[in-house]
C-alpha positions in Angstrom: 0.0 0.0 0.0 3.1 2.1 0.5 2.3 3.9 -3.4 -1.2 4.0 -3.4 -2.2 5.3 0.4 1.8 6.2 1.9 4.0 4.4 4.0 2.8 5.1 7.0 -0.4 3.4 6.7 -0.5 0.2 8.2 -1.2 -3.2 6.0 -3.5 -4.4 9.0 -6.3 -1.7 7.6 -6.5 -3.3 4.6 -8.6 -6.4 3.4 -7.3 -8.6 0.1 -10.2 -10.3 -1.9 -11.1 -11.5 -5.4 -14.0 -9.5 -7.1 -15.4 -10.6 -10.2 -17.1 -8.2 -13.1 -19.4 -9.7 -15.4 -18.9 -7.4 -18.6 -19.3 -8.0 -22.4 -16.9 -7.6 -25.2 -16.5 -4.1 -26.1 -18.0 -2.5 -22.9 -16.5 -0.7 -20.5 -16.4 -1.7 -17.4 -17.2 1.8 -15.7 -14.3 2.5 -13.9 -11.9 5.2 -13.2 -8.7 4.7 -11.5 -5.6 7.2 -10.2 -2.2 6.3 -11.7 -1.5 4.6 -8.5 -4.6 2.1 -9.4 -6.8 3.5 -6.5 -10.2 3.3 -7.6 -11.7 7.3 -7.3 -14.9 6.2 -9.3 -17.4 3.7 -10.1 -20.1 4.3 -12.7 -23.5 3.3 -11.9 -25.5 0.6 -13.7 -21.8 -0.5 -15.1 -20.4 -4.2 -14.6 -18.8 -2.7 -11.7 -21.1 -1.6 -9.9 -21.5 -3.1 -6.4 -18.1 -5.3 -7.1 -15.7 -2.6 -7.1 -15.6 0.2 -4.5 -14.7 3.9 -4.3 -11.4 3.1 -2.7 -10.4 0.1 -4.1 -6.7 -0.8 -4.7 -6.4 -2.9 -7.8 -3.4 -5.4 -7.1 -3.7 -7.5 -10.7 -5.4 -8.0 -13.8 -7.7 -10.4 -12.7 -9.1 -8.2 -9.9 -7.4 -8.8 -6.7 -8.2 -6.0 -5.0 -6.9 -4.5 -1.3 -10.2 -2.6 -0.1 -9.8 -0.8 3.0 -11.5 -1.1 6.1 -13.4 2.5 7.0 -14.8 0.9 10.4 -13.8 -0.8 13.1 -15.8 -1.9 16.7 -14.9 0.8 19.4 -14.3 -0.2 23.3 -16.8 2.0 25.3 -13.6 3.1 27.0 -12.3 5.1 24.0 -15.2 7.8 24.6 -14.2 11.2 26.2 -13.7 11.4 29.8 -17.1 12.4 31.4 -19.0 11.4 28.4 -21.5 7.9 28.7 -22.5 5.9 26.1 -26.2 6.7 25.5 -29.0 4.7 24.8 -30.8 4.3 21.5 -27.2 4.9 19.6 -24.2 2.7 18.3 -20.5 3.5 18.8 -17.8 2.5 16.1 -14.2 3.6 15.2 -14.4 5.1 11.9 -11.4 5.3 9.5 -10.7 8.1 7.2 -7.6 7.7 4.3 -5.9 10.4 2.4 -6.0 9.0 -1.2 -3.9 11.3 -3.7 -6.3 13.3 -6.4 -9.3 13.1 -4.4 -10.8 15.8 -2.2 -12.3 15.5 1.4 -15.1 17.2 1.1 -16.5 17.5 4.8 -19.5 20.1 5.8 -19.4 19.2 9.6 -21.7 21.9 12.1 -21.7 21.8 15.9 -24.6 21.9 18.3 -24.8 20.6 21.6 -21.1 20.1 21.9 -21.2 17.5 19.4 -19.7 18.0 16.1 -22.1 16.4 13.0 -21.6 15.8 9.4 -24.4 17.3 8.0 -23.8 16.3 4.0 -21.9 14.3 2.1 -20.3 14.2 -1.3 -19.9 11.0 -3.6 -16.5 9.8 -4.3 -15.0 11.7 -1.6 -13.0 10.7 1.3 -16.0 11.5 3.5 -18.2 9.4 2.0 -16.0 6.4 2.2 -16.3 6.3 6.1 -18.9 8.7 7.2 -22.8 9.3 7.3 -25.3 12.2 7.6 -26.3 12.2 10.8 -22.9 10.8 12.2 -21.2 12.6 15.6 -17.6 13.0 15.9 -17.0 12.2 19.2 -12.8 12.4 18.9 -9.9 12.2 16.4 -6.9 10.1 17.5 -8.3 9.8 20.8 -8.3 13.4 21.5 -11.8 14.9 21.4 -13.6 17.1 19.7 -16.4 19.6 19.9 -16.1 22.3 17.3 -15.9 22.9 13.8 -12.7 24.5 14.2 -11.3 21.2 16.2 -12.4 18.7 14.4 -10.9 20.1 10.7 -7.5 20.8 12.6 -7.4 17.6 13.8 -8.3 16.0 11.3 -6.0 18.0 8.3 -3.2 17.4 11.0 -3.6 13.6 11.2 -4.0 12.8 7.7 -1.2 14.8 6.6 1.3 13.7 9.0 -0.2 9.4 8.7 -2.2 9.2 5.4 -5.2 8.2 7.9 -7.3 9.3 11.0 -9.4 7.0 13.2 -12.6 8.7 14.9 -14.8 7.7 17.3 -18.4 7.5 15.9 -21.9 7.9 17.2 -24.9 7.0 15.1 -28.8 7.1 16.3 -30.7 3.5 15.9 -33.5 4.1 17.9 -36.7 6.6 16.4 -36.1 9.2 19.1 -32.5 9.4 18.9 -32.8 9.6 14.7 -35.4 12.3 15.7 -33.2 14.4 18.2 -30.3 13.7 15.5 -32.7 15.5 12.7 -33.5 18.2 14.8 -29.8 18.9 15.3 -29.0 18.7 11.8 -32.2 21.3 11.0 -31.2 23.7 14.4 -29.1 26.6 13.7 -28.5 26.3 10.1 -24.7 27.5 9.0 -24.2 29.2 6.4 -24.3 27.8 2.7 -21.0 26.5 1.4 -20.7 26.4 -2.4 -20.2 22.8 -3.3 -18.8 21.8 -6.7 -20.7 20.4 -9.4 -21.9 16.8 -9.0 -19.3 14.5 -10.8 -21.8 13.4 -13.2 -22.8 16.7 -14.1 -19.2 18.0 -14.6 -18.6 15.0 -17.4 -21.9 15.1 -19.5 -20.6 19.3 -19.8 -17.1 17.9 -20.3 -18.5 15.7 -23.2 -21.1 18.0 -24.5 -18.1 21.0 -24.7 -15.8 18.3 -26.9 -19.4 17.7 -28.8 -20.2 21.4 -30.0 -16.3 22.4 -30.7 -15.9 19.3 -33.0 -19.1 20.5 -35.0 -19.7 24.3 -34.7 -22.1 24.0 -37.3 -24.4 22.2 -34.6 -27.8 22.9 -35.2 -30.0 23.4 -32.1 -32.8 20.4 -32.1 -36.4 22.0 -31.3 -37.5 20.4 -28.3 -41.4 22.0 -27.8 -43.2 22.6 -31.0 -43.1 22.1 -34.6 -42.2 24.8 -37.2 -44.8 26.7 -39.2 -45.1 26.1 -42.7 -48.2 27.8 -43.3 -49.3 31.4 -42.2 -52.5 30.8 -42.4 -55.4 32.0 -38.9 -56.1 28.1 -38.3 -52.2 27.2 -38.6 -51.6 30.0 -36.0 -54.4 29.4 -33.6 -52.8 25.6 -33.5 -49.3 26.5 -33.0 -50.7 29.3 -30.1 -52.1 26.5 -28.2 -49.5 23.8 -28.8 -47.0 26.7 -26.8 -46.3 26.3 -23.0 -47.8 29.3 -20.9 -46.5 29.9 -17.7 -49.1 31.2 -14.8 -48.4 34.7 -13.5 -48.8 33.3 -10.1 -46.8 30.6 -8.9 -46.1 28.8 -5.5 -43.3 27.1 -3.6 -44.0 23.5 -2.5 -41.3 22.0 -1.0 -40.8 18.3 -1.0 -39.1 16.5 1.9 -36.2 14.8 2.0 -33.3 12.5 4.0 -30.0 12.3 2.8 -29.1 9.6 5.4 -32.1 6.3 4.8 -31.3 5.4 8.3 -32.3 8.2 9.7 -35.9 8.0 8.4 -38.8 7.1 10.7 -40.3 3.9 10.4 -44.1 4.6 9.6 -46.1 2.7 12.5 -48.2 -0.1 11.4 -52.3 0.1 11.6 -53.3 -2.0 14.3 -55.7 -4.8 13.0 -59.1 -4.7 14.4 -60.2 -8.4 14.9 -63.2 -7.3 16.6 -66.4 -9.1 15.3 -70.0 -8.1 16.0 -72.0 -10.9 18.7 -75.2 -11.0 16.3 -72.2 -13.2 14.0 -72.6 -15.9 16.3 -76.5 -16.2 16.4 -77.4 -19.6 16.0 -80.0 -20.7 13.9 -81.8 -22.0 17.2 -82.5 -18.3 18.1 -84.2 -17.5 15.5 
């Protein structure tokens, strides 16, 4: 691992397996990899997709891989001093690894003396090991309860080792998800301006390489049909074929959780097995 992740990252956080992608001839398999064959994407709906990882070290041609391990179980005794395990979440030690070429990419808030990752980015080194939702409880052992803190820390430790552990707190229970939610929603910071999505950035990439080879390009009409005729019916038609637009409009905005685990279970309707007593008249009364 020394060339892909440095060599000061131990071989014991690593994992060796075979992986197999199912592809035809000609296709691609959907992969893009660094020039020290670190995976730093994986196409979705390609061959390998859920086979290869974000991460991924390829080790030969016939896909052994080294994929690293991002979490780890945590002794209750690595929490802060004065701080108890509480009910309704999980504990684990999470594992975060510099990878050359490939950004962090970690908008992290406090509240409550806890510091929460609030959104995460694909195919960064954030998503590899964290979740929304998640609290980071410490950094190396030494803990953590700002913004300012935790990035330090965290710059300091994967600069100096190529890797950082953390000590993780995630809700399971509904109220804990809940609380979580709120804590996420309270005291909103202030926007950061994110890149593009990846996908984004290459369909502009490819439609940029598209209109310089043929600046001749004609524009496709989307809505509508040209005229041919000038005629009053031929006009009325092509009036009410247009899209109008009302001068009123209205916001309706649409929920969403960026974490799945974090959503609330809805409760099932309780059966009502209850049957009337005139069911069970018997004949004999009648």
């Amino acid at each position: 691992m020394s060339n892909a992740y440095g060599t000061n990252v131990p071989g014991s956080l690593f994992e060796t397996m075979d992986v197999t992608v199912e592809g035809k001839k000609n296709e691609q398999l959907g992969i893009r990899v660094s020039s020290t064959l670190v995976v730093v994407k994986v196409e979705r709906e390609s061959p390998s997709h859920g086979n290869l990882r974000f991460g991924d070290v390829i080790l030969t041609l016939f896909l052994k891989i080294s994929r690293p391990i991002t979490e780890q179980e945590m002794p209750l005794s690595r929490l802060p001093r004065d701080y108890d395990a509480l009910p309704g979440y999980k504990y684990h030690v999470g594992i975060m690894f510099m990878i050359s070429g490939c950004k962090l990419a970690l908008p992290i808030k406090s509240y409550n003396n806890k510091v929460y990752v609030t959104r995460l980015v694909e195919d960064t080194l954030s998503s590899l090991t964290l979740n929304i939702g998640d609290a980071i409880l410490d950094i190396d052992n030494q803990p953590v309860t700002s913004v300012h803190e935790a990035s330090d820390s965290l710059f300091k430790q994967l600069k100096a080792k190529g890797h950082a552990t953390m000590a993780i707190e995630q809700a399971e229970d509904p109220a804990a998800k809940a609380y979580v939610r709120a804590a996420l929603l309270a005291e909103k910071t202030q926007d950061l301006d994110f890149p593009l999505a990846v996908d984004v950035i290459e369909i502009t990439k490819k439609e940029t390489v598209r209109f310089k080879g043929n600046p001749d390009l004609q524009p496709a009409k989307v809505i509508g049909k040209a005229a041919t005729k000038t005629s009053e019916s031929s006009k009325k038609r092509a009036d009410s074929s247009r899209v109008s637009v009302h001068d009123k409009t209205e916001e309706s905005p649409i929920a969403c959780e960026g974490n799945p685990n974090l959503l609330v279970h809805v409760p099932v309707q309780p059966v009502n097995n209850y049957q009337p007593l005139c069911n069970f008249t018997t004949d004999a009364k009648k």
